[in-house]
Chimera marker file (.cmm) of the C-alpha trace (Angstrom):
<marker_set name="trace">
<marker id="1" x="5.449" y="4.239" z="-0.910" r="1" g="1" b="0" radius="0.5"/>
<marker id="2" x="3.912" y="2.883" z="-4.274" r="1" g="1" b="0" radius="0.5"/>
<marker id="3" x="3.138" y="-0.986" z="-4.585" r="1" g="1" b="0" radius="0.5"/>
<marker id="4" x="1.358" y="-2.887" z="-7.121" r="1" g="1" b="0" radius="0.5"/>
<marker id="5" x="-1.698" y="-5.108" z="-6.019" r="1" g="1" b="0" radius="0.5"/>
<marker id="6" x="-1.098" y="-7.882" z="-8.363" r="1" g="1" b="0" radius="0.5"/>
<marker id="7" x="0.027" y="-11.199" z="-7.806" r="1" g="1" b="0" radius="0.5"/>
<marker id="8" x="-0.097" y="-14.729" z="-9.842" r="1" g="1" b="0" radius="0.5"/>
<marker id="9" x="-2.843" y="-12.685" z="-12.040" r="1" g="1" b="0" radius="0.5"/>
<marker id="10" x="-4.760" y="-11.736" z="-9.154" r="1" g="1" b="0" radius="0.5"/>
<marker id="11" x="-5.374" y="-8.202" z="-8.310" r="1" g="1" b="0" radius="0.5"/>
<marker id="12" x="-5.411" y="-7.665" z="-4.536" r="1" g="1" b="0" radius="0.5"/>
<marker id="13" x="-7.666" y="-4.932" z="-2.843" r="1" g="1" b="0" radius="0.5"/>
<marker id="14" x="-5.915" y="-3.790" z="0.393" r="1" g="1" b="0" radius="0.5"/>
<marker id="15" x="-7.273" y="-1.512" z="3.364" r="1" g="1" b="0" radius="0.5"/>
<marker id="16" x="-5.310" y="-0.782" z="6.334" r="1" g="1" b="0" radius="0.5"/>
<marker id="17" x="-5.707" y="-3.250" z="9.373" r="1" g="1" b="0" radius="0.5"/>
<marker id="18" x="-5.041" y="-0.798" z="12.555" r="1" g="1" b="0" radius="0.5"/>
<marker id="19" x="-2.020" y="-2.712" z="13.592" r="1" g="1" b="0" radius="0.5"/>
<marker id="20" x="1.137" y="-0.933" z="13.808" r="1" g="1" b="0" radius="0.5"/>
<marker id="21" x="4.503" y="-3.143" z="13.866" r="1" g="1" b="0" radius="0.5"/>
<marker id="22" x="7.940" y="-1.046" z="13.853" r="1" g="1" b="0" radius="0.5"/>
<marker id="23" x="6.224" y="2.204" z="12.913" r="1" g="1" b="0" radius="0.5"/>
<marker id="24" x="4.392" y="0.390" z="9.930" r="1" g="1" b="0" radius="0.5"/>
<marker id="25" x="0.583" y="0.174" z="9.282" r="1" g="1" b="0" radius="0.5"/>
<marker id="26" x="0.305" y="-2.961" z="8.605" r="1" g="1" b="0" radius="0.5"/>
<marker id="27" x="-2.084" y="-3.559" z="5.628" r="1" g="1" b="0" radius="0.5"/>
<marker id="28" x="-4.589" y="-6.518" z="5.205" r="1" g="1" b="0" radius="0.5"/>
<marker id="29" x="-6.053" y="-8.327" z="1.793" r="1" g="1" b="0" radius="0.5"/>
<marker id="30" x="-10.244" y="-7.943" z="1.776" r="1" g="1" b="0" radius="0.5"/>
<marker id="31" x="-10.971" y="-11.618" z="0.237" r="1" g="1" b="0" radius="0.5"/>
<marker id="32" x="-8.078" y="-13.495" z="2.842" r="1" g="1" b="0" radius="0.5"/>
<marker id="33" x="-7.592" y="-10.922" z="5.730" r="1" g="1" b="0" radius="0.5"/>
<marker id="34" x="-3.845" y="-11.966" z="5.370" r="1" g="1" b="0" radius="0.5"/>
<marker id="35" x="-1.761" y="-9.553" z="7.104" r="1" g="1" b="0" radius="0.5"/>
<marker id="36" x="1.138" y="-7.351" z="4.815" r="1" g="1" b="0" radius="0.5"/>
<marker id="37" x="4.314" y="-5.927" z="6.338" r="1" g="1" b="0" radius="0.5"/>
<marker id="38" x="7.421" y="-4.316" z="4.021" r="1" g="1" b="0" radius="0.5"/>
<marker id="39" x="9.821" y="-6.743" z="5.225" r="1" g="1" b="0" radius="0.5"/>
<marker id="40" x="12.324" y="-4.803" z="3.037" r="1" g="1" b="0" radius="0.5"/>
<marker id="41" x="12.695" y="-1.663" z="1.040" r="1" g="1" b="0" radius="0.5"/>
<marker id="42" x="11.706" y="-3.694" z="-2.483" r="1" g="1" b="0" radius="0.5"/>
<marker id="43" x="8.195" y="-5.047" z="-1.710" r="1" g="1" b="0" radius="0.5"/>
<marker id="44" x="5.285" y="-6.082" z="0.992" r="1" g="1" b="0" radius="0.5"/>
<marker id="45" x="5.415" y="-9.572" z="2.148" r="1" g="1" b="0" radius="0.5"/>
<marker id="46" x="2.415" y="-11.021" z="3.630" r="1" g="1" b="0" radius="0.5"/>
<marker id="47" x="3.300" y="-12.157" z="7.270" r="1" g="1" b="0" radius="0.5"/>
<marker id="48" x="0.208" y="-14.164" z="8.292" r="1" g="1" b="0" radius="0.5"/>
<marker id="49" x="-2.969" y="-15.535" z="6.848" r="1" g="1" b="0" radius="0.5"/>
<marker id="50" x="-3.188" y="-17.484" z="3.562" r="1" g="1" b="0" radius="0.5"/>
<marker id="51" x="-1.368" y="-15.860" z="1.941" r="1" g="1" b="0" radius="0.5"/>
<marker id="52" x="1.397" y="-16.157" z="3.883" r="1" g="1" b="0" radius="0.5"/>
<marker id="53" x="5.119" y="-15.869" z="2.015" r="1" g="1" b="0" radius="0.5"/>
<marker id="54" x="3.201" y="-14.247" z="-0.803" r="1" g="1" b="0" radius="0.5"/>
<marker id="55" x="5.300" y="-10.983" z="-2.026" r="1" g="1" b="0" radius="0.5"/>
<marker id="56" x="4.000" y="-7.435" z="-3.952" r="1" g="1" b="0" radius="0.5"/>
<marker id="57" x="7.170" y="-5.780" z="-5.283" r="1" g="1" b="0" radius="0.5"/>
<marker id="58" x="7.014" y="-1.839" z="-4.720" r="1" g="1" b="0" radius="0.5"/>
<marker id="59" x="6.370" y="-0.212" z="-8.099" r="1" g="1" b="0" radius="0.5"/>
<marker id="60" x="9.019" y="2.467" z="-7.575" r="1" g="1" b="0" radius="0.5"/>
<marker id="61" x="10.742" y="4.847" z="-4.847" r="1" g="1" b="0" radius="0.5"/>
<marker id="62" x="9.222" y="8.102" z="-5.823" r="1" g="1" b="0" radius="0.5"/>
<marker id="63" x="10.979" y="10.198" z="-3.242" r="1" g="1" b="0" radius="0.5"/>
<marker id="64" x="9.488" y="13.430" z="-2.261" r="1" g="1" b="0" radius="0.5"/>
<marker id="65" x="7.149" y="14.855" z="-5.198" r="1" g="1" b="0" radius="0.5"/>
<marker id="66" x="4.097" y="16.934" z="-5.482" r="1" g="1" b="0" radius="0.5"/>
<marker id="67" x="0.736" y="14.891" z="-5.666" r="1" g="1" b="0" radius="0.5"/>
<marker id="68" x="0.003" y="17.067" z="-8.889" r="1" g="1" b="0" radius="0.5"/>
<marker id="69" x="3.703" y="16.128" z="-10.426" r="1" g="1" b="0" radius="0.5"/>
<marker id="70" x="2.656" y="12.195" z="-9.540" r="1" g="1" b="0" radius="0.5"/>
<marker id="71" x="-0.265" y="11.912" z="-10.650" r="1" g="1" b="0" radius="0.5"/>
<marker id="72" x="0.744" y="13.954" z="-13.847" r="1" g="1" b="0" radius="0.5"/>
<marker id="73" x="3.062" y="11.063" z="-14.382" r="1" g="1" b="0" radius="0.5"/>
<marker id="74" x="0.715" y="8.531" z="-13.121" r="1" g="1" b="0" radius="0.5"/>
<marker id="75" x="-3.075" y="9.373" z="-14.609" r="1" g="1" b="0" radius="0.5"/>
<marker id="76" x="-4.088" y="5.899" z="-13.040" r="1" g="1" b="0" radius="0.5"/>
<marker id="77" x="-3.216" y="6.389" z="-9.650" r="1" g="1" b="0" radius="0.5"/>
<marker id="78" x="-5.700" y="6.257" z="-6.778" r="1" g="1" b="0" radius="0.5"/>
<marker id="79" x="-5.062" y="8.371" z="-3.636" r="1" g="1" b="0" radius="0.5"/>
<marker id="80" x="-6.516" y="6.870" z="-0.274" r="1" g="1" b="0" radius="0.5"/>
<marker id="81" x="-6.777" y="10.058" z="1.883" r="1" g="1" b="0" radius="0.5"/>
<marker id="82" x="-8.067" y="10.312" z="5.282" r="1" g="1" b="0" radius="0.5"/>
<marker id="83" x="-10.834" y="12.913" z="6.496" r="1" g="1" b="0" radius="0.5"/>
<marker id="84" x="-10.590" y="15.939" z="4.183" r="1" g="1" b="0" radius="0.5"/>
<marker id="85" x="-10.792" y="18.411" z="6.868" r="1" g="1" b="0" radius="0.5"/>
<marker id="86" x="-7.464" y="17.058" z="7.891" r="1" g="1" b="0" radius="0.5"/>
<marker id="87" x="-6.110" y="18.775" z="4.311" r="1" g="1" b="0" radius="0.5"/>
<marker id="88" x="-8.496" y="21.714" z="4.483" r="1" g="1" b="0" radius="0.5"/>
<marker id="89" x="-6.784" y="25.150" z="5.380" r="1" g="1" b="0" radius="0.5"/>
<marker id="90" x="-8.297" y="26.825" z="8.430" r="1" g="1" b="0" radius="0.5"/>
<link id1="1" id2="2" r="1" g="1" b="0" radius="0.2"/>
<link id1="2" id2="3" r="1" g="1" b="0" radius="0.2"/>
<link id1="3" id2="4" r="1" g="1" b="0" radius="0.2"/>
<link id1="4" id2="5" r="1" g="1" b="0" radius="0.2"/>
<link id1="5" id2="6" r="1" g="1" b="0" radius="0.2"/>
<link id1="6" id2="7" r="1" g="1" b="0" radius="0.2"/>
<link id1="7" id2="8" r="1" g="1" b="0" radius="0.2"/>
<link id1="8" id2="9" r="1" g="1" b="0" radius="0.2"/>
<link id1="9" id2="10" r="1" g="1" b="0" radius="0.2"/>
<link id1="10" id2="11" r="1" g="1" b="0" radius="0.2"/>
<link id1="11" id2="12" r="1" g="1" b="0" radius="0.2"/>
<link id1="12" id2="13" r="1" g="1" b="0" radius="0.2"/>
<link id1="13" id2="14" r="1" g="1" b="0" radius="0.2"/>
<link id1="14" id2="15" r="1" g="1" b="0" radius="0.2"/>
<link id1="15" id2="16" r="1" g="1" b="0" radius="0.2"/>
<link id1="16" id2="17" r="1" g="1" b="0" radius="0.2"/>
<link id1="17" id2="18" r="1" g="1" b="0" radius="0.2"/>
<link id1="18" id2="19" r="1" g="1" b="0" radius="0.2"/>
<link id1="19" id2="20" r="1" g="1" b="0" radius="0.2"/>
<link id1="20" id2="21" r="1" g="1" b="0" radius="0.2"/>
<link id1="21" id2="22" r="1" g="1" b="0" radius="0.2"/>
<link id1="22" id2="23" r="1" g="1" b="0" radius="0.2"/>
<link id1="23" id2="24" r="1" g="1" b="0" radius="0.2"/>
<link id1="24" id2="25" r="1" g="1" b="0" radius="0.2"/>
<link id1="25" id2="26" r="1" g="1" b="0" radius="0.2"/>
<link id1="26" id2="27" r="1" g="1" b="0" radius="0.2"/>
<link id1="27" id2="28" r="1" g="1" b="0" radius="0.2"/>
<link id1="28" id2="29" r="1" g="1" b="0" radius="0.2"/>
<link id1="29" id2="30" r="1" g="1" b="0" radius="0.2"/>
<link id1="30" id2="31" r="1" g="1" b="0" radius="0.2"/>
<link id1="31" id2="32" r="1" g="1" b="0" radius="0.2"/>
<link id1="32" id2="33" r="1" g="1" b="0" radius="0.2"/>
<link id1="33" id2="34" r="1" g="1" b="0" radius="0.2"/>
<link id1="34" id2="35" r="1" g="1" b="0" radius="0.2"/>
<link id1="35" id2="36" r="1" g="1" b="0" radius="0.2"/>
<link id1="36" id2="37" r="1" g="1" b="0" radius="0.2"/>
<link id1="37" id2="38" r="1" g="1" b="0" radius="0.2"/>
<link id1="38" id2="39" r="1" g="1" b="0" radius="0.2"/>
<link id1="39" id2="40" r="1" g="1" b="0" radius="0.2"/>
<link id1="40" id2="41" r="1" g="1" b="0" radius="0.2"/>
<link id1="41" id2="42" r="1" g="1" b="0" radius="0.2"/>
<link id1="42" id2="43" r="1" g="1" b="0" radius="0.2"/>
<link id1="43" id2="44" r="1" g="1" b="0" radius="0.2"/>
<link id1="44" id2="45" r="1" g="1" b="0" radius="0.2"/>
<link id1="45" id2="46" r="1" g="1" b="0" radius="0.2"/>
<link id1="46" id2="47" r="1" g="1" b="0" radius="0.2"/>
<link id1="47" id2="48" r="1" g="1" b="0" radius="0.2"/>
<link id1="48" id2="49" r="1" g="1" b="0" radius="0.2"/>
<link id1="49" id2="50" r="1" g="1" b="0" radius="0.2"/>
<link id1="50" id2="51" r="1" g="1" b="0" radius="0.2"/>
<link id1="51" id2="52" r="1" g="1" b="0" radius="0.2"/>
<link id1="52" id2="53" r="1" g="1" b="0" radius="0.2"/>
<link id1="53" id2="54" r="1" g="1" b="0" radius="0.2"/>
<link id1="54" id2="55" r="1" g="1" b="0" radius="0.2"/>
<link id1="55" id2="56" r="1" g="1" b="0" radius="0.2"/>
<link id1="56" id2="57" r="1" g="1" b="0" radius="0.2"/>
<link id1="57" id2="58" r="1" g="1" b="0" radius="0.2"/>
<link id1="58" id2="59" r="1" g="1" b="0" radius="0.2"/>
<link id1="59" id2="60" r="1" g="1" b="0" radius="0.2"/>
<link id1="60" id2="61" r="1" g="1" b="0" radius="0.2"/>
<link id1="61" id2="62" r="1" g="1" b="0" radius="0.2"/>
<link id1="62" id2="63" r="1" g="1" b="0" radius="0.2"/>
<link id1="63" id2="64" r="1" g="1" b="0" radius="0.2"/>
<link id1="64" id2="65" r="1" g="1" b="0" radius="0.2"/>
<link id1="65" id2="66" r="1" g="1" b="0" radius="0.2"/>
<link id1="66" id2="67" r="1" g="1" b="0" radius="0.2"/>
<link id1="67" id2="68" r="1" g="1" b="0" radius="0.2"/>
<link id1="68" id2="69" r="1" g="1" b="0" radius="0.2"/>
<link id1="69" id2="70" r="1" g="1" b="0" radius="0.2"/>
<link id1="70" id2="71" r="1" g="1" b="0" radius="0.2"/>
<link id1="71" id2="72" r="1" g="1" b="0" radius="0.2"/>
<link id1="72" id2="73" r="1" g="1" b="0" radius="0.2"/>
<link id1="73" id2="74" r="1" g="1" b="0" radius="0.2"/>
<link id1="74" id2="75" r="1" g="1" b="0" radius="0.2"/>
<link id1="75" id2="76" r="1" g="1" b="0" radius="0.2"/>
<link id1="76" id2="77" r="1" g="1" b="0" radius="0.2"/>
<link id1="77" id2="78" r="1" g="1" b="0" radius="0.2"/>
<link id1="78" id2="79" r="1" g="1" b="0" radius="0.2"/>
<link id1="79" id2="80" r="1" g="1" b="0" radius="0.2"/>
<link id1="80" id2="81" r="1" g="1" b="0" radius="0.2"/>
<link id1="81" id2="82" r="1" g="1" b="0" radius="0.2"/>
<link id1="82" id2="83" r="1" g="1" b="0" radius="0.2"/>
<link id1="83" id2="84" r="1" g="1" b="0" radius="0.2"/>
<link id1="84" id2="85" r="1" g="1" b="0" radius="0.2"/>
<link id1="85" id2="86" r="1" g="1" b="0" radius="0.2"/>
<link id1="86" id2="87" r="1" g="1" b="0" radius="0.2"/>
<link id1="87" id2="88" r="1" g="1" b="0" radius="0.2"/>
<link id1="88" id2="89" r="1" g="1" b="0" radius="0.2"/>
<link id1="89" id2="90" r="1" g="1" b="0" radius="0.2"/>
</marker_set>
């Protein structure tokens, strides 16, 4: 899933807030701790908080695609990854 972080000018910084609603992370805003939740396949919608009603339109359905073919497309990209050992072979 690819979103933007903009809105109204603003760019948003996002982390993931440990709840889980439908088989969704839900993710939060740092500077309003508003919650997000993809209400629909076209964009997050922030559920709770502040922000509240606000919308982030996803930037585009990539489908299934090698990280190295992405971010060949998509120089700017940053990956959030978990614990490397998690992608480390044994």
């Amino acid at each position: 899933m690819v979103h933007g972080r903009e809105h109204n000018g603003e760019t948003f910084e996002f982390g993931v807030s440990g709840y889980v609603y439908r088989n969704t992370f839900l993710l939060y805003d740092r500077p309003t701790l508003s919650l997000w939740y993809p209400l629909d396949d076209t964009k997050w919608t922030a559920i709770s908080g502040p922000r509240q009603g606000d919308e982030i339109p996803f930037i585009e359905e990539p489908g299934v695609m090698p990280l190295g073919e992405w971010r060949a497309q998509h120089p700017e990209t940053v990956v959030l990854l978990g614990d490397r050992r998690d992608f480390e072979s044994e």
